[in-house]
NUTORZA-514364 format. One line per field, with one value per residue (C-alpha): residue number from 1; residue in three letters; x, y, z negated. Coordinates in steps of 0.001 Angstrom, whole numbers, plus 524288, in hexadecimal, padded with zeros to 5 digits. Layout:
<nodes>
nr = c(NUM|...)
rest = c(ALA|...)
px = c(X|...)
py = c(Y|...)
pz = c(Z|...)
</nodes>
This chain:
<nodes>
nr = c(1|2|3|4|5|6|7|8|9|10|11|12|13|14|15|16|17|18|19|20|21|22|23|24|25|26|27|28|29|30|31|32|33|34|35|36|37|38|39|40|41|42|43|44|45|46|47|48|49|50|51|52|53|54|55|56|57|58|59|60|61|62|63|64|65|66|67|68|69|70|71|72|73|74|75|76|77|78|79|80|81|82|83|84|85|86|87|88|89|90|91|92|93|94|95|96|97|98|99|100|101|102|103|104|105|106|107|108|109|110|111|112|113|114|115|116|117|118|119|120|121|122|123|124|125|126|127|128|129|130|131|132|133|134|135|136|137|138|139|140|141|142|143|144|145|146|147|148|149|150|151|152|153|154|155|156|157|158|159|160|161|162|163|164|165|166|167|168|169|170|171|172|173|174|175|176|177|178|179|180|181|182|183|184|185|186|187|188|189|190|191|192|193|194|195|196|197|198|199|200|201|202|203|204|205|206|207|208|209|210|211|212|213|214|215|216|217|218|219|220|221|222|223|224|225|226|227|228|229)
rest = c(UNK|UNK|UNK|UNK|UNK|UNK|UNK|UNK|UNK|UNK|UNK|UNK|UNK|UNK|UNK|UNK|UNK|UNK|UNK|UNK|UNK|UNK|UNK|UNK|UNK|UNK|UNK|UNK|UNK|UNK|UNK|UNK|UNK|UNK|UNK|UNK|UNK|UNK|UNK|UNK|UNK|UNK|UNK|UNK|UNK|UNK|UNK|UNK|UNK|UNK|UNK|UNK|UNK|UNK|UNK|UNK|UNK|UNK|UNK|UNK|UNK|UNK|UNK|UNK|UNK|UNK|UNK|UNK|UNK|UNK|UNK|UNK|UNK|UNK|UNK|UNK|UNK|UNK|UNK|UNK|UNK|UNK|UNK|UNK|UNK|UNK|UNK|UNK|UNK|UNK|UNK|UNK|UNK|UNK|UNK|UNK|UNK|UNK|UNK|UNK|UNK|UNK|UNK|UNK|UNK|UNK|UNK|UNK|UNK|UNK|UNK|UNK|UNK|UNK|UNK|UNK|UNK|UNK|UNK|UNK|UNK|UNK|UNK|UNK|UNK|UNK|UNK|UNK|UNK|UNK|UNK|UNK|UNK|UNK|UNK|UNK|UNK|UNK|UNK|UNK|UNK|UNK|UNK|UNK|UNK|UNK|UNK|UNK|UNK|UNK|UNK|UNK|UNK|UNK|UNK|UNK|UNK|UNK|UNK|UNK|UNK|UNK|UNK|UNK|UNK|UNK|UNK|UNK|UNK|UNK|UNK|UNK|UNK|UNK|UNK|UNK|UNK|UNK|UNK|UNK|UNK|UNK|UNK|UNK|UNK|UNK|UNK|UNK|UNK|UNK|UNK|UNK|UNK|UNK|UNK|UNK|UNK|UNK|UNK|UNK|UNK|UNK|UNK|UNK|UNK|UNK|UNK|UNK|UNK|UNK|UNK|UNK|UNK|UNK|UNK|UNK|UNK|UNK|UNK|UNK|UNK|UNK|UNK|UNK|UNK|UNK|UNK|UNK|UNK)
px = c(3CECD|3C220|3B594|3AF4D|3A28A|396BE|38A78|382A4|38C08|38FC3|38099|37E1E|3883C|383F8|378E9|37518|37724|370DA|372A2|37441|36D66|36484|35D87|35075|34589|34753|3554B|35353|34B33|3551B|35DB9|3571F|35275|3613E|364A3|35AE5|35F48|36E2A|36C09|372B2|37195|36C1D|3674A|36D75|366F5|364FE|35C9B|3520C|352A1|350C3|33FC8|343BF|34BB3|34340|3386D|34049|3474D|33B25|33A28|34858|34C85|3574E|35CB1|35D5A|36800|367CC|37323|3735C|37AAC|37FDA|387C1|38FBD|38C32|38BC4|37E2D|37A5D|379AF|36D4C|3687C|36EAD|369B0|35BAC|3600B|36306|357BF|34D68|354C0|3527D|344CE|340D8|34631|35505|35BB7|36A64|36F6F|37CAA|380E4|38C35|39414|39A25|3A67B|3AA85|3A92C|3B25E|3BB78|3BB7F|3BDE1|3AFAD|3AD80|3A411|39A75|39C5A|39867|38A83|38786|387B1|38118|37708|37400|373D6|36C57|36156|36191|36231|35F64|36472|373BE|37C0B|3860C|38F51|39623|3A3BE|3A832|3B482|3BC6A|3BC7E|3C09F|3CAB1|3CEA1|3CE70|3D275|3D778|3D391|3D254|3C715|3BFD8|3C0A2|3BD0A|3B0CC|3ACFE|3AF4D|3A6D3|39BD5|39B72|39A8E|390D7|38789|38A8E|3876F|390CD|39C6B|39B32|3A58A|39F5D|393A7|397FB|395EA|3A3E1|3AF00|3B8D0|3B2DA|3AB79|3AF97|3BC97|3C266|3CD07|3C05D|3B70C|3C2A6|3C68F|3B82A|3B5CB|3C272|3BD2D|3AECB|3B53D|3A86B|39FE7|398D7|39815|39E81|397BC|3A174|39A37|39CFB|3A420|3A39E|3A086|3A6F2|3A45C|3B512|3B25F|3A712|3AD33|3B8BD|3B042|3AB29|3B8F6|3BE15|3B28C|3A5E3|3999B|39162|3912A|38AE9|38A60|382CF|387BC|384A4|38020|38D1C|39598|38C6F|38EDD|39D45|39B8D|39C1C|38B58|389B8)
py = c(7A13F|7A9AB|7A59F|7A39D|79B20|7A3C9|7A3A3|79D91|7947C|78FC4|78FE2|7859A|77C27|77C9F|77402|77E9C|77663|77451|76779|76CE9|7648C|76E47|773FF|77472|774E4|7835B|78413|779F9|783AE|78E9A|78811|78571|794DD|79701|78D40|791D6|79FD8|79CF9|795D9|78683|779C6|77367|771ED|7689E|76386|7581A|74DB3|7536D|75EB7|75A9E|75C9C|769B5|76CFA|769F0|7708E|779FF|77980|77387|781EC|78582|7791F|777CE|76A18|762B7|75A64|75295|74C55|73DB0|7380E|74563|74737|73D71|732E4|7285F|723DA|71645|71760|712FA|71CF1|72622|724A8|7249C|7319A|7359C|72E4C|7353E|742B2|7411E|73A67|74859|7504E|750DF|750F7|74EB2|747DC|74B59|73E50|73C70|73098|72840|72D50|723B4|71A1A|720FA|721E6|71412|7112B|70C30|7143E|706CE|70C6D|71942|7154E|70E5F|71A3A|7232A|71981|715F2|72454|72554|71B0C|72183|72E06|72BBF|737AF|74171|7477A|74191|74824|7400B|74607|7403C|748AC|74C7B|7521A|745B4|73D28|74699|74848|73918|731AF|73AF0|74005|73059|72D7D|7392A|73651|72878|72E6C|7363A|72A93|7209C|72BFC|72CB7|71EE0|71E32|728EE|735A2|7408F|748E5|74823|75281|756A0|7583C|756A8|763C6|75E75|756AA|75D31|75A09|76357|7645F|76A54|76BBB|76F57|7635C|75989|75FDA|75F3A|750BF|74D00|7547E|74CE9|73E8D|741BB|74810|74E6F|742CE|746E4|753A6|7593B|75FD6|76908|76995|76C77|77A40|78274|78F36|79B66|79CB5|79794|78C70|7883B|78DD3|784A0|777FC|77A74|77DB2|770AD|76A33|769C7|769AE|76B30|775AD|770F3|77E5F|781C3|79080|79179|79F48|7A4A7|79BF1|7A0E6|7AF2F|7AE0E|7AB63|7B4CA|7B75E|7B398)
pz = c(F671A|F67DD|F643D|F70D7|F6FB0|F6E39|F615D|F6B0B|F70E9|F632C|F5EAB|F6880|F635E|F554D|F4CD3|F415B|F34B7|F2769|F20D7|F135E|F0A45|F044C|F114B|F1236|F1E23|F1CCB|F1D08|F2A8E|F2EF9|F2D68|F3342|F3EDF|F3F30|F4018|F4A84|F548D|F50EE|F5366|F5EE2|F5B38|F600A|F555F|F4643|F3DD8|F3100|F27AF|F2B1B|F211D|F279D|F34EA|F3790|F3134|F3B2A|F47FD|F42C6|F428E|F4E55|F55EF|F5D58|F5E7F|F676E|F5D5C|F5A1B|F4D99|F48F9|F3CB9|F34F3|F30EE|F2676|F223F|F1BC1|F16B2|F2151|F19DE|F1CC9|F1FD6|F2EB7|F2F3D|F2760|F2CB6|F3B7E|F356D|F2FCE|F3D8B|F4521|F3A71|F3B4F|F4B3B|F49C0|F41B9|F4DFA|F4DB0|F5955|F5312|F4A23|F424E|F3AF2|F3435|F35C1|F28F4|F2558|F1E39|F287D|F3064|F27FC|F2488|F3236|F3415|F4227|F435C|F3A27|F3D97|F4BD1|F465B|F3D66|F4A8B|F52CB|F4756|F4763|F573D|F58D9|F4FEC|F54F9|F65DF|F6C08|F6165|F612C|F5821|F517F|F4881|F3E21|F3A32|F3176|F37F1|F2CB6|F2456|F302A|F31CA|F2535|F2143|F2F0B|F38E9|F4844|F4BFD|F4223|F4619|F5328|F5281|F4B43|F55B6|F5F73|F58A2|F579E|F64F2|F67E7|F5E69|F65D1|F61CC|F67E5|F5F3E|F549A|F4A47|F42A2|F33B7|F2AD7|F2381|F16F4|F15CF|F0D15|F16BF|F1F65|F2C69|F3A72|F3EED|F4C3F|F4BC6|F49B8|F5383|F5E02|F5868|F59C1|F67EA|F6CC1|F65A1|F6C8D|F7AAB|F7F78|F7CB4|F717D|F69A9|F6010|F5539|F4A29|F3D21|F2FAE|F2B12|F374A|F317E|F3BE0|F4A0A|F4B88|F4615|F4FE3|F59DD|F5818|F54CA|F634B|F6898|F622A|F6789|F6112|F69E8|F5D42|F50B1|F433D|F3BA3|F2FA0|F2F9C|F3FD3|F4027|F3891|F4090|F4E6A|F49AE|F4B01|F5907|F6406|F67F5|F76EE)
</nodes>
């Protein structure tokens, strides 16, 4: 099937990514030179990161989303909605948190639910994304557990699922969990395919699948594989 989404179709689905450990203000900077160039959605960075990024972005109207609890998740959930709550107090306006993996696959959807709600309650009026890490619930409990996942999420006060943190060697984005998670979610809440999408197919499939939302880190090599408008 052709590609048939245009660059700046695409551009406006994706938050430009750098949460490599080693970035600095100037790297933040560059990064946000790049968005407003390509024409995204959004910038995505590590909490440290974020008054980098809206001074940055403070002329471009772009938006800044932070992560919380990234990336292994395993953060007391109190710490990790002040994580979120400081990250939106210094001007972020999403928040990408990623749920305790463990906890789900112990069966413990109770304290998955409180982790999502301690974090929703400290961030009201930002977009949450929660990341679930969709190829270790896959890979370790099957379709059910991942959609069960996405189901407590939204109870909880998402505003999106998201597939991957990036940094997990089981992998990130597939098609079979963005169309698993669209189906758990049905409309009601975004769904955002991070972690390994590296060619203009691959987005372009994430989107078909389902995804409302891009996390790229190599956006302008994946938007140059796209048809220009």
């Amino acid at each position: 099937m052709p590609i048939q989404q245009t660059r700046r179709q695409v551009a406006a689905l994706v938050d430009h990514t750098l949460l490599k450990p080693e970035a600095t203000a100037a790297d933040v900077a560059g990064l946000v030179g790049e968005a407003a160039e390509l024409g995204v959605y959004a910038v995505c960075v590590s909490p440290s990161m974020v008054s980098a990024a809206c001074s940055a972005a403070a002329a471009g109207g772009l938006r800044v989303a932070a992560v919380a609890g990234f990336p292994s998740g395993k953060h007391v959930p109190a710490v990790k909605a002040q994580e979120a709550a400081q990250a939106v107090a210094c001007g972020a306006d999403e928040i990408d948190m990623v749920i305790d993996i463990g906890a789900a696959l112990a069966g413990d959807l109770d304290a998955v639910r409180s982790d999502i709600a301690a974090v929703r309650t400290a961030t009201a009026g930002a977009v949450l994304k929660v990341i679930v890490e969709s190829s270790v619930l896959l890979g370790r409990a099957g379709e059910h557990l991942l959609t069960a996942v996405c189901r407590v999420a939204e109870g909880a006060g998402a505003d999106f699922v998201k597939t991957s943190t990036g940094f997990h060697p089981a992998g990130g984005a597939t098609v079979d969990a963005v169309a698993l998670m669209a189906d758990a979610v049905g409309g009601r809440l975004g769904v955002k395919a991070s972690g390994g999408i590296r060619t203009a197919a691959e987005a372009v499939a994430m989107l078909r699948a389902g995804a409302t939302r891009l996390g790229l880190s190599g956006t302008r090599s994946v938007l140059e594989g796209l048809a220009p408008d």
